[in-house]
N, CA, C and O atoms as a GROMACS GRO file, in nm:
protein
  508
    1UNK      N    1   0.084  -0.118   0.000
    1UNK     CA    2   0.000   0.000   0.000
    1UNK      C    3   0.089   0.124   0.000
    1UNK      O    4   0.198   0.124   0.057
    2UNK      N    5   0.032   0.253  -0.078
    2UNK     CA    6   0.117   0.350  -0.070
    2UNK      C    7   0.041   0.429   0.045
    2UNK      O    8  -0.056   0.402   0.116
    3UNK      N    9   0.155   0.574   0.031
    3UNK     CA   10   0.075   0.667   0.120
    3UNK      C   11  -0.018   0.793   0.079
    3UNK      O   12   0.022   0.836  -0.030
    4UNK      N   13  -0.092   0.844   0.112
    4UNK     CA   14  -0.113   0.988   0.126
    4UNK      C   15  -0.144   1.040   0.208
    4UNK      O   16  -0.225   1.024   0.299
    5UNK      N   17  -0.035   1.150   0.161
    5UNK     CA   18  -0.046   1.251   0.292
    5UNK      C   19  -0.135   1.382   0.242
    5UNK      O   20  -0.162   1.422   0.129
    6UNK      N   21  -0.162   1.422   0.348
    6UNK     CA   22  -0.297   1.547   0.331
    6UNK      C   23  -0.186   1.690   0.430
    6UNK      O   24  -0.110   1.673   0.526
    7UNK      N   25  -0.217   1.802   0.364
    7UNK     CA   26  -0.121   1.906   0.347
    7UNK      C   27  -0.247   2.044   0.323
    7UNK      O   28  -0.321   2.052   0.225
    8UNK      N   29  -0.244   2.127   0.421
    8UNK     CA   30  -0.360   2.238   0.404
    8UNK      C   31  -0.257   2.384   0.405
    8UNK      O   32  -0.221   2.453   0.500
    9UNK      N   33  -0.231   2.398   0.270
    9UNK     CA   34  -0.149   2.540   0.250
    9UNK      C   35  -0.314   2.647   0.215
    9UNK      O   36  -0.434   2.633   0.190
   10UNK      N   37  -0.183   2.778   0.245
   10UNK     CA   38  -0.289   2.907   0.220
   10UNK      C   39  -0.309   2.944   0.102
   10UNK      O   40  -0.209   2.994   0.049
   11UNK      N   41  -0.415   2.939   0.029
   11UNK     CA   42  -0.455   2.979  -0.072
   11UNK      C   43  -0.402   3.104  -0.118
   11UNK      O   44  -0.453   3.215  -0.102
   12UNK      N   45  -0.268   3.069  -0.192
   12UNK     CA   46  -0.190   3.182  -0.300
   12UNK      C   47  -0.124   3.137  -0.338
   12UNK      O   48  -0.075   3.029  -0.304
   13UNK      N   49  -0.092   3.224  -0.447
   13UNK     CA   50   0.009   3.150  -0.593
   13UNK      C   51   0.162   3.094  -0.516
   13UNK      O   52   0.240   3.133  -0.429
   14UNK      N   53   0.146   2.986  -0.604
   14UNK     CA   54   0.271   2.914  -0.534
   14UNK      C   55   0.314   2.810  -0.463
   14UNK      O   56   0.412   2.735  -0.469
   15UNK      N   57   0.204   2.823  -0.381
   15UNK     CA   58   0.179   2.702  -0.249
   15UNK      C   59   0.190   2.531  -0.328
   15UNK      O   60   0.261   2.444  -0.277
   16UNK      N   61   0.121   2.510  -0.435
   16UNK     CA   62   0.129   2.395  -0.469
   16UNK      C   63   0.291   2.368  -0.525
   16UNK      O   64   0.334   2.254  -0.506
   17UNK      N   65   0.363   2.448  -0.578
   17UNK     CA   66   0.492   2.478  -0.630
   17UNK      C   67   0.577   2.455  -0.516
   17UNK      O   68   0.658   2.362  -0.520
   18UNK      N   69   0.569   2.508  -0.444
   18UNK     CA   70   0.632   2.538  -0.300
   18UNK      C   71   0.701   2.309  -0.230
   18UNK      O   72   0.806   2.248  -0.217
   19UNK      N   73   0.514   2.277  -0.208
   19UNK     CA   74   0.527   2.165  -0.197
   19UNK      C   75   0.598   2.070  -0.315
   19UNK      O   76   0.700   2.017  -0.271
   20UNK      N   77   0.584   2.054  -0.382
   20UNK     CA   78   0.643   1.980  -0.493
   20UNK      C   79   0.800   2.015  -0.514
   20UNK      O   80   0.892   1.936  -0.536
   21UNK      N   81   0.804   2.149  -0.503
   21UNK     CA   82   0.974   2.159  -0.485
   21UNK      C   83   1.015   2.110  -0.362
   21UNK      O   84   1.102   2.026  -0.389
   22UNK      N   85   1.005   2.115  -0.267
   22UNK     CA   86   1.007   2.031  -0.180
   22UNK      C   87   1.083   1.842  -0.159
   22UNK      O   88   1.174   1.779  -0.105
   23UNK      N   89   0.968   1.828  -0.241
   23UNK     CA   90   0.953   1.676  -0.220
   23UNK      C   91   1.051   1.666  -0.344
   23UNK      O   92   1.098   1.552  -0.331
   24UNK      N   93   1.103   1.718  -0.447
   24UNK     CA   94   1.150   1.698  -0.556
   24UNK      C   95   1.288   1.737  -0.501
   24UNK      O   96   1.367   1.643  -0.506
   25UNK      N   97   1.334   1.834  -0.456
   25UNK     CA   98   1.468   1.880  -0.386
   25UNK      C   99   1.518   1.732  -0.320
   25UNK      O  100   1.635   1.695  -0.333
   26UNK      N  101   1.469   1.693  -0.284
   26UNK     CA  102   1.485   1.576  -0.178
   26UNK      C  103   1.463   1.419  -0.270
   26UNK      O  104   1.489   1.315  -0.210
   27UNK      N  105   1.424   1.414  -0.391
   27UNK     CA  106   1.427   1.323  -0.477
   27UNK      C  107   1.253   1.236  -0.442
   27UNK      O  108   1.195   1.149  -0.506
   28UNK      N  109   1.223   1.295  -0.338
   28UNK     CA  110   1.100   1.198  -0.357
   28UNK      C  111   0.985   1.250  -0.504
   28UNK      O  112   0.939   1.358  -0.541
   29UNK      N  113   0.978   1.129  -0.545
   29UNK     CA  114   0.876   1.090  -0.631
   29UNK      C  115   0.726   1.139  -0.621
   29UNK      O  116   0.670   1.090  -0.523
   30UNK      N  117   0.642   1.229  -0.702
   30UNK     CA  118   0.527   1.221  -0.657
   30UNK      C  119   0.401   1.145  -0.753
   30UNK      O  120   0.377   1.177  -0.869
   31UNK      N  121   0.340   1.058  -0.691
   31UNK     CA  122   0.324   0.894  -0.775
   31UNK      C  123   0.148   0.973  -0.821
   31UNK      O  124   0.090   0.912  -0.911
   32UNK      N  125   0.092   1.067  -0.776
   32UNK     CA  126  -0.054   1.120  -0.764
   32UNK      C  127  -0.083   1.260  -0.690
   32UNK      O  128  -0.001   1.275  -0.600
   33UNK      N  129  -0.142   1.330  -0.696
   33UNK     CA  130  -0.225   1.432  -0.599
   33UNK      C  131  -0.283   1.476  -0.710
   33UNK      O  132  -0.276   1.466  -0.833
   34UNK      N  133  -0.379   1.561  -0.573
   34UNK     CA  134  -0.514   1.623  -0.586
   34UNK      C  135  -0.478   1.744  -0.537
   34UNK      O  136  -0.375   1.739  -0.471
   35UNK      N  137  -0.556   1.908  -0.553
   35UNK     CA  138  -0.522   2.006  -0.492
   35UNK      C  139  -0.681   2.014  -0.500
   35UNK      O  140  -0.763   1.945  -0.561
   36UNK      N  141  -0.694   2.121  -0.417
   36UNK     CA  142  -0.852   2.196  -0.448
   36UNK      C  143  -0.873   2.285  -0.285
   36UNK      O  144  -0.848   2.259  -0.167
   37UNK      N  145  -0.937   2.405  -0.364
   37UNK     CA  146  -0.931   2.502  -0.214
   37UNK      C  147  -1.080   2.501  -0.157
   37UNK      O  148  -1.195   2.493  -0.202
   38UNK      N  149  -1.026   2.510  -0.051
   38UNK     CA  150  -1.201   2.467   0.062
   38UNK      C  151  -1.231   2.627   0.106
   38UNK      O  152  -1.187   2.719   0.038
   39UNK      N  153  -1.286   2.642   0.192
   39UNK     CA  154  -1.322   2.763   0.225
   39UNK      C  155  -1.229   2.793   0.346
   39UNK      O  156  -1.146   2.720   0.399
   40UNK      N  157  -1.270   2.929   0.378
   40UNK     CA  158  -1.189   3.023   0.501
   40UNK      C  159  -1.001   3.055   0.418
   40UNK      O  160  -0.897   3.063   0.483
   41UNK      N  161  -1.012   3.066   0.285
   41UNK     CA  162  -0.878   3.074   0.216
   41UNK      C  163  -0.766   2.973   0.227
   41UNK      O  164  -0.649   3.010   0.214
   42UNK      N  165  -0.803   2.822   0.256
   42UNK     CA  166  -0.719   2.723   0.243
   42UNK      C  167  -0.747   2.645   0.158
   42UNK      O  168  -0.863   2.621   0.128
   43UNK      N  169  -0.601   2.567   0.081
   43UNK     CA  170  -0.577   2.466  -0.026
   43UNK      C  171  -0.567   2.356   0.063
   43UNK      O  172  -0.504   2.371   0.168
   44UNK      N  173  -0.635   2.219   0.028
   44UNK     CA  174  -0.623   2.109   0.097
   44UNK      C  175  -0.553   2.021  -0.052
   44UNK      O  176  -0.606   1.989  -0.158
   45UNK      N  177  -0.386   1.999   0.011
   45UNK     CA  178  -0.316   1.926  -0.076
   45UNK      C  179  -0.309   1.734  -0.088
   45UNK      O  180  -0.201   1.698  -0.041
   46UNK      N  181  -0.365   1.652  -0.121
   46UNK     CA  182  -0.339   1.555  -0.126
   46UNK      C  183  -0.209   1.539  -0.238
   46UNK      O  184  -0.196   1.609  -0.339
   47UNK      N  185  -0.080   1.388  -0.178
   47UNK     CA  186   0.051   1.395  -0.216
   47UNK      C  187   0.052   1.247  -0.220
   47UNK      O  188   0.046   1.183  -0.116
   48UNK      N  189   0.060   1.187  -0.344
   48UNK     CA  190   0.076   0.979  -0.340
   48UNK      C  191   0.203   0.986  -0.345
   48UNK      O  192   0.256   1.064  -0.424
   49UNK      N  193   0.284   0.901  -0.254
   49UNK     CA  194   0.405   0.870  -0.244
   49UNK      C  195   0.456   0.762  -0.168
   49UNK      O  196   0.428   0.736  -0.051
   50UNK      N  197   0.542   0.693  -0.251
   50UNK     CA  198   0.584   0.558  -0.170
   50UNK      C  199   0.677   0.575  -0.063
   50UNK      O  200   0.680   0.491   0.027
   51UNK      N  201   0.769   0.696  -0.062
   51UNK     CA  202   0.877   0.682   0.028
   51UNK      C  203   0.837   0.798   0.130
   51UNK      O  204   0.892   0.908   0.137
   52UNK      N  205   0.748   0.758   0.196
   52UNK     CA  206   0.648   0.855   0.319
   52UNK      C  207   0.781   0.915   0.434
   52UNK      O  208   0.791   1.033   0.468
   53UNK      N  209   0.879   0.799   0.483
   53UNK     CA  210   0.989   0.885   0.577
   53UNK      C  211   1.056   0.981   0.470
   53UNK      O  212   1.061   1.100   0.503
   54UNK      N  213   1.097   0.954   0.375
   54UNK     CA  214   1.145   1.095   0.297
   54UNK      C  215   1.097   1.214   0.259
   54UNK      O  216   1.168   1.314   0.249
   55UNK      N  217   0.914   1.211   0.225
   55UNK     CA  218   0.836   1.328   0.237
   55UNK      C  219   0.815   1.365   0.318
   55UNK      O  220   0.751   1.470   0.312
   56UNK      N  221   0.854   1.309   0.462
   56UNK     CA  222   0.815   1.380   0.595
   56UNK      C  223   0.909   1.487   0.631
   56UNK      O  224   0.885   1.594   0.688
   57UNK      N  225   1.062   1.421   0.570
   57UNK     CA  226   1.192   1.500   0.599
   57UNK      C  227   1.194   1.608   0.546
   57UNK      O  228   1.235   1.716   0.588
   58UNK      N  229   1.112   1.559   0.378
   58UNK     CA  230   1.144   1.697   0.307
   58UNK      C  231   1.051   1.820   0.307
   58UNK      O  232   1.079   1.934   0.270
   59UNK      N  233   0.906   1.760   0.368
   59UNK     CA  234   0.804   1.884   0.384
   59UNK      C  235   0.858   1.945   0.530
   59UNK      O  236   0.845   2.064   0.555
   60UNK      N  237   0.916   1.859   0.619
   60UNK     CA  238   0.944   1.930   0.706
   60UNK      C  239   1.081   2.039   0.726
   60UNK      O  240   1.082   2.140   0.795
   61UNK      N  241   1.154   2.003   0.670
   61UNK     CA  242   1.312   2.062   0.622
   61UNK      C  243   1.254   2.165   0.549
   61UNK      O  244   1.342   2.246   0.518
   62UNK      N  245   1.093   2.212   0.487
   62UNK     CA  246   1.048   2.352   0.371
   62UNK      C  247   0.965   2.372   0.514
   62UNK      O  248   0.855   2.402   0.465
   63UNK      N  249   0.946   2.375   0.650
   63UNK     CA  250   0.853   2.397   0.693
   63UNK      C  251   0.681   2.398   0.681
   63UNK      O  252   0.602   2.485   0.718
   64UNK      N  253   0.661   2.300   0.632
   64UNK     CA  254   0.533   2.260   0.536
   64UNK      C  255   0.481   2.141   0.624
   64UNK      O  256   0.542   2.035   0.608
   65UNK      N  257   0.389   2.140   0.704
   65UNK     CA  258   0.299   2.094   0.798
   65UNK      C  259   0.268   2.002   0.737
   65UNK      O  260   0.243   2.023   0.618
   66UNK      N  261   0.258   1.878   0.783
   66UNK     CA  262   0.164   1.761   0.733
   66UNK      C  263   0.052   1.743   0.819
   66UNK      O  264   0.064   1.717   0.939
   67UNK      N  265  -0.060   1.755   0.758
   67UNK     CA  266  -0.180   1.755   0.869
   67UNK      C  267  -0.210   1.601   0.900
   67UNK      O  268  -0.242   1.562   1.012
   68UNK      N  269  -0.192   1.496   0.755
   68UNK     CA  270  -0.234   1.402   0.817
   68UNK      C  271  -0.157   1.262   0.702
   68UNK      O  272  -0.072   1.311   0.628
   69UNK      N  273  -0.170   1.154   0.688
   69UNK     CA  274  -0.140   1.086   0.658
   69UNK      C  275  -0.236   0.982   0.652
   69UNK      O  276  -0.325   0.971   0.736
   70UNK      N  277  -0.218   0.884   0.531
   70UNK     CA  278  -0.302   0.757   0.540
   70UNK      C  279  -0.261   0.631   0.423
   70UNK      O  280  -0.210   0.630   0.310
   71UNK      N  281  -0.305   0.547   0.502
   71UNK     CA  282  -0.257   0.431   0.399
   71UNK      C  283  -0.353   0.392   0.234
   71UNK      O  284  -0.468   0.348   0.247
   72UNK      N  285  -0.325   0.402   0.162
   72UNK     CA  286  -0.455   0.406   0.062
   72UNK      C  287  -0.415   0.300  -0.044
   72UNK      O  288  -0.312   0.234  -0.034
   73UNK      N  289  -0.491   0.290  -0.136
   73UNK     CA  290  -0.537   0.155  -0.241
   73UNK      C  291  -0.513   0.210  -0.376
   73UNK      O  292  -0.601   0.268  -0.440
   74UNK      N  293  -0.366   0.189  -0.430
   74UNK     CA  294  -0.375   0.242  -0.556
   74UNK      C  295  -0.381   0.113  -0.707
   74UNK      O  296  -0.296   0.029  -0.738
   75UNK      N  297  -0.475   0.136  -0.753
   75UNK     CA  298  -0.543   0.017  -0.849
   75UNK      C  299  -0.537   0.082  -0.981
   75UNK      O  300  -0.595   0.181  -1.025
   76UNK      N  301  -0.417  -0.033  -1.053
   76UNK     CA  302  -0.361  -0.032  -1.198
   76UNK      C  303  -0.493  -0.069  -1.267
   76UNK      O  304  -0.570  -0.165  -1.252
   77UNK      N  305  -0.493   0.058  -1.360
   77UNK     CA  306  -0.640   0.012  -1.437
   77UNK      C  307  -0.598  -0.036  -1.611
   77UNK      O  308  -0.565   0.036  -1.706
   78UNK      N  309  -0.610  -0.139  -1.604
   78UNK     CA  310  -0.564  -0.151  -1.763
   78UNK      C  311  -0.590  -0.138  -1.864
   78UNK      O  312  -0.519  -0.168  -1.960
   79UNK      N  313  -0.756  -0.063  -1.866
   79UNK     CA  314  -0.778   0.008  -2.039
   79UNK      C  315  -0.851   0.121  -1.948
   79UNK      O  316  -0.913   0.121  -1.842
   80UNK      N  317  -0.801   0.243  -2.070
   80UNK     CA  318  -0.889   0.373  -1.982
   80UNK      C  319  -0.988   0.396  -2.063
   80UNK      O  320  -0.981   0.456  -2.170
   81UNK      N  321  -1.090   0.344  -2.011
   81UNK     CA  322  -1.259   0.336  -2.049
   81UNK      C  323  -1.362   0.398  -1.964
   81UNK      O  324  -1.365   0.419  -1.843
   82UNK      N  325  -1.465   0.426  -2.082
   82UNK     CA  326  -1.532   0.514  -1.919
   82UNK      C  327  -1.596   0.349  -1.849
   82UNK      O  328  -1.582   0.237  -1.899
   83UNK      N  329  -1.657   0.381  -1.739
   83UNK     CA  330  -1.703   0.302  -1.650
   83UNK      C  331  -1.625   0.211  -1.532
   83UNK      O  332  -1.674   0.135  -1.449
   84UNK      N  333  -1.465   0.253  -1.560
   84UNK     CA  334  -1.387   0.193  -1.495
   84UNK      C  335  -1.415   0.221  -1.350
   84UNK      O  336  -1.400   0.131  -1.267
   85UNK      N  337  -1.459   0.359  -1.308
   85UNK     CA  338  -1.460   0.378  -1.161
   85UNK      C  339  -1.544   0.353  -1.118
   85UNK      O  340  -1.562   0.318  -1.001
   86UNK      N  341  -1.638   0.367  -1.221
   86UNK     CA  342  -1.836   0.297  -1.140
   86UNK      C  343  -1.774   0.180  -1.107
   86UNK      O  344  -1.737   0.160  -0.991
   87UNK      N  345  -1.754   0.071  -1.225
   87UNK     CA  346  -1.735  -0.062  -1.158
   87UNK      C  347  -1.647  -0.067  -1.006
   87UNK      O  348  -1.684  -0.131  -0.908
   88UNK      N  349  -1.556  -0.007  -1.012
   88UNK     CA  350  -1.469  -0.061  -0.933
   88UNK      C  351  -1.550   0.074  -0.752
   88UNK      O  352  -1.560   0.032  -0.637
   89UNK      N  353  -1.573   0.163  -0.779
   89UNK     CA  354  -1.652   0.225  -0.684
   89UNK      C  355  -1.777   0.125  -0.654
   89UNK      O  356  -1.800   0.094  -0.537
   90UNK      N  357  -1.834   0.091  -0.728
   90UNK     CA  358  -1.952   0.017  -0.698
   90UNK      C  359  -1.913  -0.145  -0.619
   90UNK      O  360  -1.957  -0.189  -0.513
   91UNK      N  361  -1.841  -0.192  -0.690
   91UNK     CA  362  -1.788  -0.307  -0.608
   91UNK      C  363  -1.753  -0.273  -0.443
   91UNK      O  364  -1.807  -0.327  -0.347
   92UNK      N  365  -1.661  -0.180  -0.440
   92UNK     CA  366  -1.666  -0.156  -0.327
   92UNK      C  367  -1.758  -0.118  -0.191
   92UNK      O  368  -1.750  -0.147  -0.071
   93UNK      N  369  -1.864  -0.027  -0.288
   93UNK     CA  370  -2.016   0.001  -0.198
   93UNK      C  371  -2.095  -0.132  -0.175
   93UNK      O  372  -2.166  -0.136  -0.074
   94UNK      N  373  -2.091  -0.228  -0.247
   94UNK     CA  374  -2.136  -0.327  -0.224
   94UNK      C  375  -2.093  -0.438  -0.144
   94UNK      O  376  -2.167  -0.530  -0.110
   95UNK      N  377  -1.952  -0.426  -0.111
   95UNK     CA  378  -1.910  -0.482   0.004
   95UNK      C  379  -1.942  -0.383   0.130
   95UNK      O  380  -1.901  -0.438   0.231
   96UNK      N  381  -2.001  -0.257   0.159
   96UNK     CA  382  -2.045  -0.170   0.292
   96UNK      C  383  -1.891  -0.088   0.281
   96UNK      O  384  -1.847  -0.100   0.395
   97UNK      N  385  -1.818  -0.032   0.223
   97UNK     CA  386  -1.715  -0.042   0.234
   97UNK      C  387  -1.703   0.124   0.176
   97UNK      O  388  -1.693   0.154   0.057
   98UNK      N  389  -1.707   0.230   0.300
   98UNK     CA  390  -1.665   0.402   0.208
   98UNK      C  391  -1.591   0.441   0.199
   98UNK      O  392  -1.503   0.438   0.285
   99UNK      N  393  -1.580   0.503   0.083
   99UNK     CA  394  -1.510   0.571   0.042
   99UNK      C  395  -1.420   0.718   0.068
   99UNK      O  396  -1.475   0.815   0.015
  100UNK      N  397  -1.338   0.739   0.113
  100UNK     CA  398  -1.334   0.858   0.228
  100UNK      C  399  -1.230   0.949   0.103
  100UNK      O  400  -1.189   1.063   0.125
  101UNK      N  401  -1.211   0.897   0.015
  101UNK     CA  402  -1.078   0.947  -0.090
  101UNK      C  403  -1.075   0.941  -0.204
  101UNK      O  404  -1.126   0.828  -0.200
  102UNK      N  405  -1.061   0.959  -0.321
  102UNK     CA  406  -1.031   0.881  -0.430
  102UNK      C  407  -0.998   1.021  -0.531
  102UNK      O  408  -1.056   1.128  -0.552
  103UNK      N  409  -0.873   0.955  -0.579
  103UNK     CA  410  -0.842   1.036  -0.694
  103UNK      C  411  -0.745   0.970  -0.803
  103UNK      O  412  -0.690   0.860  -0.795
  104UNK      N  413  -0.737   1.066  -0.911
  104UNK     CA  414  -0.631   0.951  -1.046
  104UNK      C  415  -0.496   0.991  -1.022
  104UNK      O  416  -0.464   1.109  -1.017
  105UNK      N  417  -0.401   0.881  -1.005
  105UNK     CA  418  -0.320   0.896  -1.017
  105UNK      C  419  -0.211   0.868  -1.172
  105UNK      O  420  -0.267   0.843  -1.279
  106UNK      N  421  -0.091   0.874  -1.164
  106UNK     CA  422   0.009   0.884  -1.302
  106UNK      C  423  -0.031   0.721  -1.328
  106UNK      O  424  -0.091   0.648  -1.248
  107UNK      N  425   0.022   0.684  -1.466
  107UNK     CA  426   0.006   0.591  -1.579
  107UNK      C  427  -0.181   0.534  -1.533
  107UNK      O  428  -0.202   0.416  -1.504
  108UNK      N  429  -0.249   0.594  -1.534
  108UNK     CA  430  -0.366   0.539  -1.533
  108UNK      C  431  -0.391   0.416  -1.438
  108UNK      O  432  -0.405   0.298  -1.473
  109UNK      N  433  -0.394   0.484  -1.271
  109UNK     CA  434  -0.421   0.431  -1.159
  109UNK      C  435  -0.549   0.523  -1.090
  109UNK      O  436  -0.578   0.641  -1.106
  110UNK      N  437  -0.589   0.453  -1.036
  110UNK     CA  438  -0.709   0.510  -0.915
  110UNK      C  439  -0.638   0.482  -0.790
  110UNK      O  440  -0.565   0.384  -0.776
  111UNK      N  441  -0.667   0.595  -0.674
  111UNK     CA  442  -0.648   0.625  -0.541
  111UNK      C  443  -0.772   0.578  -0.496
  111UNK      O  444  -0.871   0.592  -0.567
  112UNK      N  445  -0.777   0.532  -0.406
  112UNK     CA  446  -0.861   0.481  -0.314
  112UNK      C  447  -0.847   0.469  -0.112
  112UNK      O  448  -0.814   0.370  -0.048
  113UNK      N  449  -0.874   0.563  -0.075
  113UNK     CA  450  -0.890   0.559   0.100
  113UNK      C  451  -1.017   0.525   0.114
  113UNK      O  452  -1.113   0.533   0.038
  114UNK      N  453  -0.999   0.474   0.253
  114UNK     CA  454  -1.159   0.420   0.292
  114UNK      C  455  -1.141   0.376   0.393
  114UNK      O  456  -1.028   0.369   0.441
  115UNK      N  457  -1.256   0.331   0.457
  115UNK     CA  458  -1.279   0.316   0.580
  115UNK      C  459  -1.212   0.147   0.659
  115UNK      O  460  -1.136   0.133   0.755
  116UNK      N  461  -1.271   0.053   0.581
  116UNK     CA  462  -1.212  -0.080   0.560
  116UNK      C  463  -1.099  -0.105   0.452
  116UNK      O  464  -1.141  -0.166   0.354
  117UNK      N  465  -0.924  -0.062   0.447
  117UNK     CA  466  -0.808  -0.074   0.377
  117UNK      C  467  -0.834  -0.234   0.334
  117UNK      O  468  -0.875  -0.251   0.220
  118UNK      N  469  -0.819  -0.326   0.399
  118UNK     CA  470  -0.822  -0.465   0.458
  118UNK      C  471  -0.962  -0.523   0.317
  118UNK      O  472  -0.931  -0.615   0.242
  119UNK      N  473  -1.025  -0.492   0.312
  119UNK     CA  474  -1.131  -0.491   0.179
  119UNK      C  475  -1.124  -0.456   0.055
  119UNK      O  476  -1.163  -0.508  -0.050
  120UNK      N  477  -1.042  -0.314   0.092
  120UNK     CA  478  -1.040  -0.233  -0.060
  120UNK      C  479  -0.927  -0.335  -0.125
  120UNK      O  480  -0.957  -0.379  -0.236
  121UNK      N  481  -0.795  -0.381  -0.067
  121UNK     CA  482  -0.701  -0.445  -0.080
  121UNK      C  483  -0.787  -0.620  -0.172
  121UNK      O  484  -0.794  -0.673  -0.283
  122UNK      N  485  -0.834  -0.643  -0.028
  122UNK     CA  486  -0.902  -0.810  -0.102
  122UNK      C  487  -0.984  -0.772  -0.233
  122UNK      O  488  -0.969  -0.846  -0.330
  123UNK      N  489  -1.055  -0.682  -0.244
  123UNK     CA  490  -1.120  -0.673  -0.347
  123UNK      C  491  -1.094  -0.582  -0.488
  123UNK      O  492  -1.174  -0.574  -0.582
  124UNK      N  493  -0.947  -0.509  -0.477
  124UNK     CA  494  -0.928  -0.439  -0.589
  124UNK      C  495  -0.759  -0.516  -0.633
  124UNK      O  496  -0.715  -0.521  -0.748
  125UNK      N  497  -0.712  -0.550  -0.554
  125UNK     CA  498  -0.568  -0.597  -0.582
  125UNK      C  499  -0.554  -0.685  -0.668
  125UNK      O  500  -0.635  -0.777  -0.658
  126UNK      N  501  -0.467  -0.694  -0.765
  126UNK     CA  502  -0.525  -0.765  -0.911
  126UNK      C  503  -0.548  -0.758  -1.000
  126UNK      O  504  -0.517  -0.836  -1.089
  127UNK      N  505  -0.633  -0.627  -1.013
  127UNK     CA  506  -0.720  -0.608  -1.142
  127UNK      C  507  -0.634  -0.533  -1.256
  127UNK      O  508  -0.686  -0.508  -1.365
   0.00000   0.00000   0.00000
């Protein structure tokens, strides 16, 4: 399983730049993210990365807060078609199983957090 970490910079030019130089100064890899700004003027950064002690060193060495961290489900999709995420979202709702995350990551992967890891794993690993 990889990681993501969750990262709430202040909404202004740069901030996403800021992080990524960061993690890139330091050689870590960034395998996925998501950006998008919430209200009260903050960016909530999601960051996919396999080598989680090295993004910790390097957001922390830029002074760049990690709010949170989590273990998540990243699923190699092998033709990019539409309906790929219904199926594979729906499989999962049908085991009781939510969804707390999901976004695309590089060469045509899906992110997946959720509530039951231990499920998303038995039931997407593979495909």
């Amino acid at each position: 399983m990889a990681t993501d970490i969750t990262i709430y910079m202040t909404d202004q030019p740069g901030e996403l730049g800021r992080v990524a130089q960061a993690l890139a100064d330091r050689g870590v890899n960034i395998d996925g993210f998501c950006a998008v700004i919430g209200g009260g003027g903050m960016g909530e950064i999601h960051v996919l990365v396999d080598d989680d002690e090295g993004a910790f060193r390097a957001l922390a060495d830029a002074a760049i807060e990690v709010a949170s961290e989590q273990e998540v489900a990243v699923v190699d999709v092998d033709e990019d078609r539409p309906g790929v995420l219904a199926e594979l979202s729906r499989r999962l709702g049908e085991a009781e199983v939510n969804i707390t995350l999901a976004y695309l990551a590089t060469g045509t992967r899906l992110v997946f957090a959720a509530n039951d890891p231990t499920t998303v794993r038995r039931l997407l690993d593979g495909l």
